[in-house]
C-alpha positions as CSV (number, residue, x, y, z in Angstrom):
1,X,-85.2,32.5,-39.1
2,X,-83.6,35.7,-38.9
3,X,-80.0,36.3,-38.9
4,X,-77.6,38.7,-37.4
5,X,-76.2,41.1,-40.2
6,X,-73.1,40.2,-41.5
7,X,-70.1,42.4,-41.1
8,X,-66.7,42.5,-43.7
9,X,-64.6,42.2,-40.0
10,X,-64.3,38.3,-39.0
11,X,-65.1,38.2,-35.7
12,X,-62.6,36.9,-33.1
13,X,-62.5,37.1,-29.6
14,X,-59.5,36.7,-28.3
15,X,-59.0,41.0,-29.8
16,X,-60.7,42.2,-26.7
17,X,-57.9,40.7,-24.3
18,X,-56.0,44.2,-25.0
19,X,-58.7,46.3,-23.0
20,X,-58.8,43.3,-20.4
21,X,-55.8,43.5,-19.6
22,X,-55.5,47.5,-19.3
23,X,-58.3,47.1,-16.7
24,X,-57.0,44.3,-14.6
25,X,-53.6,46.1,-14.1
26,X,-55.1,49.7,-13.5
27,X,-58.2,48.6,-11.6
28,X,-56.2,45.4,-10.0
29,X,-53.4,48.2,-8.5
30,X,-55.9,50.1,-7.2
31,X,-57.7,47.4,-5.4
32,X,-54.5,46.1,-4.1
33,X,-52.8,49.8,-2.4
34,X,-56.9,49.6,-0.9
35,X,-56.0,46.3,0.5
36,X,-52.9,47.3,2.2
37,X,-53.9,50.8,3.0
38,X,-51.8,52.7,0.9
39,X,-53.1,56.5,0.6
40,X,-54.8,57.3,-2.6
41,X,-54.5,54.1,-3.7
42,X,-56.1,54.5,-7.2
43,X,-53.2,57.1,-8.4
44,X,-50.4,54.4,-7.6
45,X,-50.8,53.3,-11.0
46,X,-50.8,56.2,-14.0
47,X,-53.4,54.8,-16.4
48,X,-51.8,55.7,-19.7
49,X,-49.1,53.4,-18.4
50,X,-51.1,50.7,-17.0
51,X,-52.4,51.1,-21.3
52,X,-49.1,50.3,-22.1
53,X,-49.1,47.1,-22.1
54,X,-52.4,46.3,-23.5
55,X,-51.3,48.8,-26.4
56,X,-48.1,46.2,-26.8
57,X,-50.7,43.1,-26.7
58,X,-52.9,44.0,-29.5
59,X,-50.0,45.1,-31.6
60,X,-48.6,41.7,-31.2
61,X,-51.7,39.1,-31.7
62,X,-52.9,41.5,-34.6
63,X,-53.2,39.0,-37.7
64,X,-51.5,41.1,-40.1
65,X,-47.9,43.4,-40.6
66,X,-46.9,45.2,-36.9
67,X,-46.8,48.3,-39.2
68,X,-50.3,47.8,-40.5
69,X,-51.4,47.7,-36.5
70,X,-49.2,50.5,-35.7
71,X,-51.4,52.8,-38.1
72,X,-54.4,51.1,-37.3
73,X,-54.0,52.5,-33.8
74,X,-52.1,55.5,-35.0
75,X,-55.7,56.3,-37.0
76,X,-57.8,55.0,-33.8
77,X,-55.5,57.8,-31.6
78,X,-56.4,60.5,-34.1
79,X,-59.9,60.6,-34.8
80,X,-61.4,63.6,-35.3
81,X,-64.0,63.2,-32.3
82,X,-60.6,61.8,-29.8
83,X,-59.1,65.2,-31.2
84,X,-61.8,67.0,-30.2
85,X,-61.7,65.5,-27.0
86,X,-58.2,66.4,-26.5
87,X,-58.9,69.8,-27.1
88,X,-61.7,70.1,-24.7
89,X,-59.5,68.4,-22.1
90,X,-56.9,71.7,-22.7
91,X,-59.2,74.2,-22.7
92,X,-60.9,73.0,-19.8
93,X,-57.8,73.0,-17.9
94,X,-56.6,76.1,-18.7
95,X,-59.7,77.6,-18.5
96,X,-60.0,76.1,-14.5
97,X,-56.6,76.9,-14.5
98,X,-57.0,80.7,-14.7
99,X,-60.2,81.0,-13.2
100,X,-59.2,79.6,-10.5
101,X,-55.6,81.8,-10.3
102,X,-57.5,85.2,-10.5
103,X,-60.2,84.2,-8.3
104,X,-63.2,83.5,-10.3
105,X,-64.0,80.3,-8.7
106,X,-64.3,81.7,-5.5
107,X,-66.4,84.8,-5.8
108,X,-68.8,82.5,-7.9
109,X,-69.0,80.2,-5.2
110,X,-69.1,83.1,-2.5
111,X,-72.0,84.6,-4.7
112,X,-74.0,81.0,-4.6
113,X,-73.3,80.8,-0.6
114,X,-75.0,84.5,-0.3
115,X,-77.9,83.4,-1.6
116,X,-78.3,79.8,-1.2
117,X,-77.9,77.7,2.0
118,X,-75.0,75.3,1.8
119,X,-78.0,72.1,1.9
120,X,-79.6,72.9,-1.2
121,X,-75.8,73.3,-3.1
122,X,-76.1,69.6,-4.3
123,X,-79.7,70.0,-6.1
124,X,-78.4,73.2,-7.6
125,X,-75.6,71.6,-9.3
126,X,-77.6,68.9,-10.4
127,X,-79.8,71.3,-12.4
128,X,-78.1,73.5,-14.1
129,X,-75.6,70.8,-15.1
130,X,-78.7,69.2,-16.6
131,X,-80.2,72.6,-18.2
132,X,-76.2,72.9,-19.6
133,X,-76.0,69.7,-21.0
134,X,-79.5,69.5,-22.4
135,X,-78.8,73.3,-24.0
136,X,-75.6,72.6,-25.4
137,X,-75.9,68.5,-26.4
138,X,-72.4,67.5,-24.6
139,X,-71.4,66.3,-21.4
140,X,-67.8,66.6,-21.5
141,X,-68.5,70.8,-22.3
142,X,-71.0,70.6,-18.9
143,X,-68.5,69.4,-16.7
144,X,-65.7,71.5,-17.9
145,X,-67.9,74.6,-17.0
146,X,-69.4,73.1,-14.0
147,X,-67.2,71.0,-12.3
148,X,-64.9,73.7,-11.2
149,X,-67.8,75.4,-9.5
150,X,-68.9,72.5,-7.7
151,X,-64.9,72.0,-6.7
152,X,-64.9,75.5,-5.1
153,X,-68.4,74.5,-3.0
154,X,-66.9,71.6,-1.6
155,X,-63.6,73.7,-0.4
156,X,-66.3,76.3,1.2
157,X,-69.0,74.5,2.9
158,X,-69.1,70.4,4.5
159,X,-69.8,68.9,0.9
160,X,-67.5,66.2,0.4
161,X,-66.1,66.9,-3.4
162,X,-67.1,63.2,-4.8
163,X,-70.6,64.2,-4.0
164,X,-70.5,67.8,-5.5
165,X,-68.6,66.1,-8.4
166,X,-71.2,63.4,-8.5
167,X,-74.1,66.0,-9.1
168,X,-72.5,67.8,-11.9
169,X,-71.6,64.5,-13.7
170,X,-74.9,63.8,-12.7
171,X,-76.8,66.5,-14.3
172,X,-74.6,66.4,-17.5
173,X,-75.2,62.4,-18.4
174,X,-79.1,63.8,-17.7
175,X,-78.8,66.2,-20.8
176,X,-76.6,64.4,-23.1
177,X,-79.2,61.6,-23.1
178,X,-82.0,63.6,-23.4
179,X,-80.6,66.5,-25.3
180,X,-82.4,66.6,-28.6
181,X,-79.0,67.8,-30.5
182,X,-77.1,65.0,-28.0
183,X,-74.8,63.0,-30.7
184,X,-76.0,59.8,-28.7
185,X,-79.5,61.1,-29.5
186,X,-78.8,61.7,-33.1
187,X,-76.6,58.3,-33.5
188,X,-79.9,56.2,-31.6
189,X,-82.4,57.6,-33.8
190,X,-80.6,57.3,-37.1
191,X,-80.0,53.8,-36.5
192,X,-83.5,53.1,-35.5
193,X,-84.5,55.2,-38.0
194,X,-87.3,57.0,-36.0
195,X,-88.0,60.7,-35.5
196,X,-85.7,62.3,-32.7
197,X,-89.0,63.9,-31.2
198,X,-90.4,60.0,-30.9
199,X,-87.4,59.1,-29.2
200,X,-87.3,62.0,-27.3
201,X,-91.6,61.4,-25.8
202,X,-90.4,57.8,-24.6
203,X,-87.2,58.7,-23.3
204,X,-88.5,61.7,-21.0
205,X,-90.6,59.6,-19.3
206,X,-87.9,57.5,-17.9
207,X,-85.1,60.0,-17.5
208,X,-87.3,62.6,-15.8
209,X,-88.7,60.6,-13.0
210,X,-85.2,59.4,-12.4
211,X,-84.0,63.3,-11.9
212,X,-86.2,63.5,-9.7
213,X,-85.3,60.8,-7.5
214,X,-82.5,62.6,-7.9
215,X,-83.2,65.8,-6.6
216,X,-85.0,64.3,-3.9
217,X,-81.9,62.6,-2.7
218,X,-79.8,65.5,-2.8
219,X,-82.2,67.3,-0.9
220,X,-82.2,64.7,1.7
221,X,-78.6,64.3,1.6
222,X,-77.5,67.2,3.2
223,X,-74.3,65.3,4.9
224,X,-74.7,67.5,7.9
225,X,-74.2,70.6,6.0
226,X,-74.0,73.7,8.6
227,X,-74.4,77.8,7.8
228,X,-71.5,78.8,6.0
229,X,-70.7,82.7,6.7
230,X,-70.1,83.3,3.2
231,X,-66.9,86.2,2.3
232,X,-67.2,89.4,0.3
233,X,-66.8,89.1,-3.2
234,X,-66.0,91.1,-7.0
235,X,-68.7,90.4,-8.8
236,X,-66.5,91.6,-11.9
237,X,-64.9,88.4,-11.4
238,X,-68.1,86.4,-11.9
239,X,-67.8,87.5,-15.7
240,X,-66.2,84.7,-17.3
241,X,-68.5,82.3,-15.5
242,X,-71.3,84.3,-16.4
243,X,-70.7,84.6,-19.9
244,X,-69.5,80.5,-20.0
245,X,-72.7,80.1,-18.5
246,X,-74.5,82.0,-21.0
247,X,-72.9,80.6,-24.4
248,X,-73.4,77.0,-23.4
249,X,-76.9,77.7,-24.3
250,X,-76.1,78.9,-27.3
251,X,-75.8,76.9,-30.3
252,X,-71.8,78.1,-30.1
253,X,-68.7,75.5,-30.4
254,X,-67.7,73.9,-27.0
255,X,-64.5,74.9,-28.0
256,X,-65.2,78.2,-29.0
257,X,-67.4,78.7,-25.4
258,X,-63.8,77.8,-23.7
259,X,-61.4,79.5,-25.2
260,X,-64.0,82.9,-25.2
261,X,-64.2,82.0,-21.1
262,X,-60.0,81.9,-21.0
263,X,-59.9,85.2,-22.8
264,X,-62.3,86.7,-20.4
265,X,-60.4,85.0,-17.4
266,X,-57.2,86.7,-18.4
267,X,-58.6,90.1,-18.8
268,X,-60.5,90.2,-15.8
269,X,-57.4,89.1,-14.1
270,X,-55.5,91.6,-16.0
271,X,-58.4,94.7,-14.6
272,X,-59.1,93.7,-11.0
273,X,-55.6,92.1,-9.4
274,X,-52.8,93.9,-9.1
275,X,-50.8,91.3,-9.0
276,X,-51.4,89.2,-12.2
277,X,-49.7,89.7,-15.1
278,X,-49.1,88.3,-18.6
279,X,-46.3,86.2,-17.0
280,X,-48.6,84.7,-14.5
281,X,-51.6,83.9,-17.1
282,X,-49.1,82.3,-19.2
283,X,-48.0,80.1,-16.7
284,X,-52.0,79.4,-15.8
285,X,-52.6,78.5,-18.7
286,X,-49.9,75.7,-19.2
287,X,-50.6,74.5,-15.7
288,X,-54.0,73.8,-17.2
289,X,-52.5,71.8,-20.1
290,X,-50.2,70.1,-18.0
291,X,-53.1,69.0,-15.4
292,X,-55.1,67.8,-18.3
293,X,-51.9,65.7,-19.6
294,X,-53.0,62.3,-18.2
295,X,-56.4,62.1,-18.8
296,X,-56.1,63.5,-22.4
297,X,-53.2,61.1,-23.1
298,X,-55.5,58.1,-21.9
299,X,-58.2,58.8,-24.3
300,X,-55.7,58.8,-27.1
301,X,-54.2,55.5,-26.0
302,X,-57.8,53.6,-25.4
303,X,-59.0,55.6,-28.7
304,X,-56.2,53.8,-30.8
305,X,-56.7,50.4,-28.4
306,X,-60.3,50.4,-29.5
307,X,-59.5,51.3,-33.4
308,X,-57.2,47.9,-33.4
309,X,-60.3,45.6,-31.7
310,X,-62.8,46.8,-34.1
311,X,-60.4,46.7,-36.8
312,X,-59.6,42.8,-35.2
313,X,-63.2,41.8,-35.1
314,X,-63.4,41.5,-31.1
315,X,-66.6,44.1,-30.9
316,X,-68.0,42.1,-33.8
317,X,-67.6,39.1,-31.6
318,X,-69.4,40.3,-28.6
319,X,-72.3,42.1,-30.3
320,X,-72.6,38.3,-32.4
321,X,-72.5,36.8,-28.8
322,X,-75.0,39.3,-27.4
323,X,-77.3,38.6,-30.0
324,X,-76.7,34.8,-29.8
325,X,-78.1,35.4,-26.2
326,X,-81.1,37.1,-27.1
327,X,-82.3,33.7,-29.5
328,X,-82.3,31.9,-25.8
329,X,-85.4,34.2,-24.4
330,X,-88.8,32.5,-26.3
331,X,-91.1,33.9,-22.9
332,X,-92.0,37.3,-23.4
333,X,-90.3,37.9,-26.5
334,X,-90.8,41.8,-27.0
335,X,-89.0,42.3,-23.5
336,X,-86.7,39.4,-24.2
337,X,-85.5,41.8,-27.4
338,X,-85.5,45.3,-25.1
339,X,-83.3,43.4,-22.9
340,X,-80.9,42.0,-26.0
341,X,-80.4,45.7,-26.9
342,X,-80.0,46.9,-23.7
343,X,-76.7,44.7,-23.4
344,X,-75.6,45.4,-26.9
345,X,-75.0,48.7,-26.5
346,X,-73.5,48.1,-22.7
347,X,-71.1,46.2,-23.4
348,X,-70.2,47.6,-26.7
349,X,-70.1,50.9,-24.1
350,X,-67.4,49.3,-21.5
351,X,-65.1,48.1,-24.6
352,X,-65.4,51.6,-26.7
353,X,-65.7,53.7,-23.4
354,X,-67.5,56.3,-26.1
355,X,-71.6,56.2,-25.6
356,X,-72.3,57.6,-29.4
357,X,-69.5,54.8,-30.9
358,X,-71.0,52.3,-28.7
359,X,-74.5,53.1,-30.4
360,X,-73.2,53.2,-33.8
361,X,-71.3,49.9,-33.9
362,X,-73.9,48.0,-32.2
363,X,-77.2,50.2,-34.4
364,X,-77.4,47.7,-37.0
365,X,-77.9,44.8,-34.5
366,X,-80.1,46.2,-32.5
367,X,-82.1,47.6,-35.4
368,X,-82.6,43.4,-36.1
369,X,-83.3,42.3,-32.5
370,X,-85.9,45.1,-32.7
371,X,-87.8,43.7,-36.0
372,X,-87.0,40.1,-34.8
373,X,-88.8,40.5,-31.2
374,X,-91.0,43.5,-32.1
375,X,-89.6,45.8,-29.8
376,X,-91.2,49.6,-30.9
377,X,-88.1,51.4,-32.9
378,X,-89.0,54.4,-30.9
379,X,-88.3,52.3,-27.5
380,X,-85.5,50.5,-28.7
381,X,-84.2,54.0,-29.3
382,X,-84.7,55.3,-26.3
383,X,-83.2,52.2,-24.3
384,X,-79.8,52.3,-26.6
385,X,-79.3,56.2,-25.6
386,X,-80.3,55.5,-22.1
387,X,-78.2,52.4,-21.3
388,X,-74.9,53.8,-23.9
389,X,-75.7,57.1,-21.4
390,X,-75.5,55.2,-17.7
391,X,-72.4,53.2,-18.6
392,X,-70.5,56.1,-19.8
393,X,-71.6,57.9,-16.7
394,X,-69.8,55.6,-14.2
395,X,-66.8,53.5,-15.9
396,X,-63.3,55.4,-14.8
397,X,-61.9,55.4,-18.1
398,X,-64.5,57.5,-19.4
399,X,-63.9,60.6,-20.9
400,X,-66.2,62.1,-18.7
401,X,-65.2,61.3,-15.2
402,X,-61.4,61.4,-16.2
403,X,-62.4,65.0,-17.0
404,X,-64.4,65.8,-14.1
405,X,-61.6,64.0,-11.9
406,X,-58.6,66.3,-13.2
407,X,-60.3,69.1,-12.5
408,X,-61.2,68.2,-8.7
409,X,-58.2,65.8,-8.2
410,X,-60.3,62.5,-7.5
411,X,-59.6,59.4,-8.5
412,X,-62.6,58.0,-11.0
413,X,-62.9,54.7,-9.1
414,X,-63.8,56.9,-5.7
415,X,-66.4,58.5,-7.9
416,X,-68.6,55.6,-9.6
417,X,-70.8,55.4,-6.6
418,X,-71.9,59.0,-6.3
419,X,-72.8,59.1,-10.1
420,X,-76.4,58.9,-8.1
421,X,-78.7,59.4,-11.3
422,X,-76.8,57.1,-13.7
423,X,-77.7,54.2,-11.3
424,X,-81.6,55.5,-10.8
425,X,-82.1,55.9,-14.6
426,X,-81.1,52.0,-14.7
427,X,-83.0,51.1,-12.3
428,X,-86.2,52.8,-14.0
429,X,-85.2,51.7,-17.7
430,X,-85.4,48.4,-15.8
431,X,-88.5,49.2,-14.1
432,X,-89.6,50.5,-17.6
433,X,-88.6,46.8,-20.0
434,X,-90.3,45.0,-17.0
435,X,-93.6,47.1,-17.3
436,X,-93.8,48.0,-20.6
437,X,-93.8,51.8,-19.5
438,X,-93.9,53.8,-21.3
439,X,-97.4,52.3,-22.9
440,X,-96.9,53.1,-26.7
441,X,-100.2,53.7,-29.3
442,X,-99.9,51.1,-32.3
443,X,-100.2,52.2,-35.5
């Protein structure tokens, strides 16, 4: 009988209480102001402070020195990908932050309403979030480019911004799992050990059909959209959109694509209004930083929450748990195993809130669930960088809708339901365990 591999961490429960708690103050405040009808009831709360407490918690039933847990989560905070989060979080901010000041927003989204009707807005953010995010490999960079865009459509036409939102988010969880320089992409197919363009001829075959649902419903869904007389506009101030537009499908640094799109911001505001100055894009560009302040200080607090329950053993404990679970399926064993793997790398997902961590830490156990039930590495792929993909796509501590949500000013919770393709591509990796699609050649 085959067992699950063993790890060095001793597995122990009771380490995922931390995160448990976090959620049941932050979500549990927000449910309660809904209750009694208090306006924006989700921003009652500030989440880093709801973390708090959980931070306290697993500093205080870690088995070991508090010092030893205090760098433990001090090492979590500061990981190199968390840091580069951080800084995408500035730069984003500033970068919305000084578009937005000169104008750039609006004359893009004047420029869009000149030549598209306000109906079809929704399906156009949907794609070229997904052609930006399958270019450049990142979500988080395909919002911070996009998401500001959509913003400005909702402020001109009917769209309500949690749908506009929805369909960047949208289109950006479309590319980062199917993107074949994606880091979830890389992470599935190293620990599967198949060939990325393998992964890549089983995964398309769920993940399209599922945009195109999509589509479909964003066409349809028009939310009474009416003829919006759009204004006159400097195309000049297009440019930095333009050329953000243009690098993200480039092989060029996120980082580098944001900062070049702050520079050209500030000159553009510098050439065309009169009334900016180096005072004013100095002050736009800390009001971006100081916008981005929450969510970026969130990530660093979970990042650190989650060092200390891997560190504690708690993932080990629910991946040994998950597979456990699996053992109980003997009908249908090969779908029995897609569905094991399918929840390993979920809930590792909601714990880590990172889709390419979740992957990682729960690779090697999936990698035995797939020789054990012979589930095709290729599909067991596929279904980890699908699955890690939806949950990321819809949990409000996500870097990804925290970023998307500072930039339009929603709460994440308000969003989760218009994340329209994260749901759909479930549904058809479902759809695809039940019925075997797609059907695979053997060797």
């Amino acid at each position: 009988m085959t067992t699950p591999p063993h790890s060095q961490v001793q597995a122990r429960g009771l380490a995922l209480l931390p995160l448990i708690v976090f959620l049941a103050i932050f979500l549990g405040s927000g449910i309660y102001h809904t209750i009694i009808g208090t306006e924006f009831a989700f921003y009652q709360m500030k989440a880093p402070v709801a973390a708090l407490p959980a931070i306290i918690l697993a500093i205080l039933i870690y088995r070991g020195k508090i010092n030893t847990a205090i760098d433990t989560f001090l090492k979590g905070a500061s990981h190199p990908n968390l840091i580069l989060m951080f800084m995408v979080f500035m730069l984003a901010g500033a970068f919305a932050s000084v578009s937005s000041t000169i104008g750039s927003v609006d004359a893009t989204v004047q420029f869009g309403l000149s030549i598209i009707s306000p109906e079809f807005v929704l399906p156009m953010l949907f794609v070229i979030s997904a052609f930006i995010a399958t270019a450049m490999g990142t979500s988080m960079g395909t919002i911070a480019a996009c998401a500001p865009i959509a913003f400005g459509f909702s402020q001109a036409t009917d769209i309500q911004p949690i749908y506009a939102i929805g369909a960047v988010v949208s289109g950006a969880m479309f590319g980062d799992n199917l993107s074949m320089i994606s880091d979830t992409t890389i992470a599935a197919t190293r620990s599967l050990n198949v060939e990325l363009r393998d992964k890549f001829r089983v995964n398309v075959w769920i993940a399209l059909p599922a945009a195109i649902v999509t589509i479909l419903i964003y066409m349809f869904n028009t939310h009474a959209s009416q003829h919006i007389e759009y204004k006159d506009y400097d195309l000049w101030l297009m440019l930095p959109y333009l050329a953000v537009f243009f690098l993200a499908f480039t092989r060029l640094h996120v980082l580098a694509v944001l900062t070049i799109g702050i520079v050209l911001s500030g000159v553009m505001g510098l050439l065309e209004q009169p009334t900016f100055d180096i005072l004013k894009l100095n002050n736009a560009i800390y009001n971006g930083f100081v916008g981005m302040f929450e969510v970026a200080l969130l990530s660093m607090f979970l990042g650190g929450l989650s060092a200390i329950m891997q560190k504690e053993g708690g993932l080990e404990w629910l991946i040994q748990r998950i597979y456990a679970m699996t053992r109980l399926f003997k009908v249908g064993t090969q779908r029995a195993g897609e569905i094991g793997i399918s929840f390993l790398v979920i809930f590792s997902n909601l714990f880590v809130a990172n889709n390419t961590v979740a992957i990682i830490l729960s690779g090697d156990m999936a990698r035995e669930v797939a020789k054990e039930y012979g589930v095709d590495p290729k599909r067991a792929a596929a279904l980890m960088d699908i699955f890690s993909c939806v949950v990321q796509g819809i949990i409000p501590y996500g870097a990804q809708l925290l970023l998307a949500c500072s930039i339009a000013k929603l709460s994440p919770v308000e969003l989760i339901g218009s994340i329209y393709y994260c749901w759909i591509l479930a549904i058809f990796a479902i759809i695809a365990i039940i019925f075997r699609i797609p059907k695979l050649k053997t060797a």
